[in-house]
N, C-alpha and C positions, 0 to 999 in steps of 0.2 A: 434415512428419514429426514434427518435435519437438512439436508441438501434441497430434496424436493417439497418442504415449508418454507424455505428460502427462494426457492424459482418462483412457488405460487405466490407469497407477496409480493416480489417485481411484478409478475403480472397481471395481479387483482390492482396493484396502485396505477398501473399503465392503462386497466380499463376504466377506473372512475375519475382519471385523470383530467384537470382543468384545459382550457389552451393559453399555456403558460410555455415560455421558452422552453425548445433543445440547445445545448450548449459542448464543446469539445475541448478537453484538455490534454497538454502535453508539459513535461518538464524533468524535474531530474530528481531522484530520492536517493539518501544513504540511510543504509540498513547495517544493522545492527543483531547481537541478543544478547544475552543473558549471559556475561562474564566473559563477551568478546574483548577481543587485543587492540581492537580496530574496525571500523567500516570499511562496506563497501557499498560502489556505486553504481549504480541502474537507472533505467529510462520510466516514467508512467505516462499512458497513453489513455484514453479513456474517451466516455460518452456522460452526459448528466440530462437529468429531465425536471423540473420544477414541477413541483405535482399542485402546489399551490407556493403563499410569500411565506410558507415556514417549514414545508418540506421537501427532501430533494433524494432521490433515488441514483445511480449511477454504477455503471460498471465499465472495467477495462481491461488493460493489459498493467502490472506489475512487476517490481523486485524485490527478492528478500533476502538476507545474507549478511555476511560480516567477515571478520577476520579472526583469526587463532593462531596463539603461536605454540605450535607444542613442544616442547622440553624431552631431549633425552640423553642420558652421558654416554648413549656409544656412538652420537654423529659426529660427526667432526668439528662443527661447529658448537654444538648442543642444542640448538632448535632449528624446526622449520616452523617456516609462516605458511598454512594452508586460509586460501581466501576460496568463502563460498559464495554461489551467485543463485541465487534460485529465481524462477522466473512462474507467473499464477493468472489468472483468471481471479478480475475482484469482482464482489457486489457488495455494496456500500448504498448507506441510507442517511441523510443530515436532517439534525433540526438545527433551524437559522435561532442561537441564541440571543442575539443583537442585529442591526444593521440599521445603518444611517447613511449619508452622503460619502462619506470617507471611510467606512471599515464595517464590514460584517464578520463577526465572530459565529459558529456550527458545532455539532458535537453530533456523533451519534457511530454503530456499530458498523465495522468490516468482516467481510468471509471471503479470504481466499482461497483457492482450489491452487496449487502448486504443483504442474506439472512438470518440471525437470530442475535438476539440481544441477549445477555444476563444480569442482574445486579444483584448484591451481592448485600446486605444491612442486616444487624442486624443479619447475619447467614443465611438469607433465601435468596436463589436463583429464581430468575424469566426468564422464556426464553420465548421472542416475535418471534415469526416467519412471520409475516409483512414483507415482503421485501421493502427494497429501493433504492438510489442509489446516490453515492457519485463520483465527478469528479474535476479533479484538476490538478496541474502542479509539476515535481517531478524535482533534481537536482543529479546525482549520481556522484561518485568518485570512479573510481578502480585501485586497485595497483595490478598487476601481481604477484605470486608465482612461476610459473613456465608458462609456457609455453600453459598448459591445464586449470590450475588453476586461479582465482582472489578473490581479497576479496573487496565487494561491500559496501561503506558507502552512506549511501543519505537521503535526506529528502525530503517529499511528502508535499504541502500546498493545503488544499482542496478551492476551490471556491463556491459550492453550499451551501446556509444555511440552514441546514435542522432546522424543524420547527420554522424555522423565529427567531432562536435564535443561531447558532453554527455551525462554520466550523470545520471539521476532520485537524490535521495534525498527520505525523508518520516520526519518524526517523528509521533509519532501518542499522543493518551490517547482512551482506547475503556473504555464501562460494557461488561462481560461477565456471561450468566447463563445458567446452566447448568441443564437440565431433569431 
């Protein structure tokens, strides 16, 4: 249910929508959760729509992940490091809190849909295709380039615990350009 309340406001906001820019961004996020060892790092790709100057809708391609090292006294060394890599379908909504000549500060909620997981451990790779899904609140920062151009820093904090043990978070710098 909550999936398809989430499709129908993208596409009620896309119908009463202004003619205000489409814009595309690409860049690089490291992911994290909830009593990770370490990050890891992933690509975001994505699309954005200005629905007017103080909301903005978007969705794309994503990462989610981190590192763990786990402990045991009968390896030989006593840990391995297993690194996870998940990869999602986002939709994502911003409200512009500020913006001026030189910096616009956003906030507002993400839902992603996670469809394959991957983890490295000892050389061997394993990929679950399980789907799941991850929701949360993000905080973005952009400094202008020019005029078409911005460069995006932000950080995403997940709220959902997935299996009763671990929230996602990702920080992210992303080139944005706007049409």
């Amino acid at each position: 249910m909550k999936k398809i309340l989430v499709v129908f406001a993208f596409l009620s906001a896309f119908t009463f929508a202004q003619d205000n820019p489409w814009g595309v961004y690409a860049g690089y996020t490291s992911g994290s959760f909830t009593d990770a060892d370490g990050r890891s790092s992933g690509l975001n790709l994505g699309i954005s729509y200005d629905m007017n100057e103080t909301i903005s809708v978007g969705a794309g391609m994503t990462h989610r992940g981190g590192k763990y090292n786990y402990t045991d006294e009968e390896l030989g060394d006593g840990s391995v490091s297993i690194e996870l890599k998940g990869k999602g379908v986002e939709f994502w909504m911003s409200y512009n809190l500020m913006s001026n000549q030189s910096f616009s500060l956003s906030a507002g909620p993400i839902y992603t849909h996670i469809y394959e997981v991957q983890a490295k451990a000892l050389g061997l790779t394993m990929t679950d295709s399980e789907s799941d899904n991850d929701y949360g609140f993000f905080v973005n920062g952009s400094v202008p380039i020019n005029d078409k151009m911005a460069i995006n820093l932000g950080y995403y904090q997940g709220l959902r615990e997935l299996d009763d043990e671990f929230k996602f978070n990702n920080f992210w710098v992303e080139l944005g350009y706007s049409f």
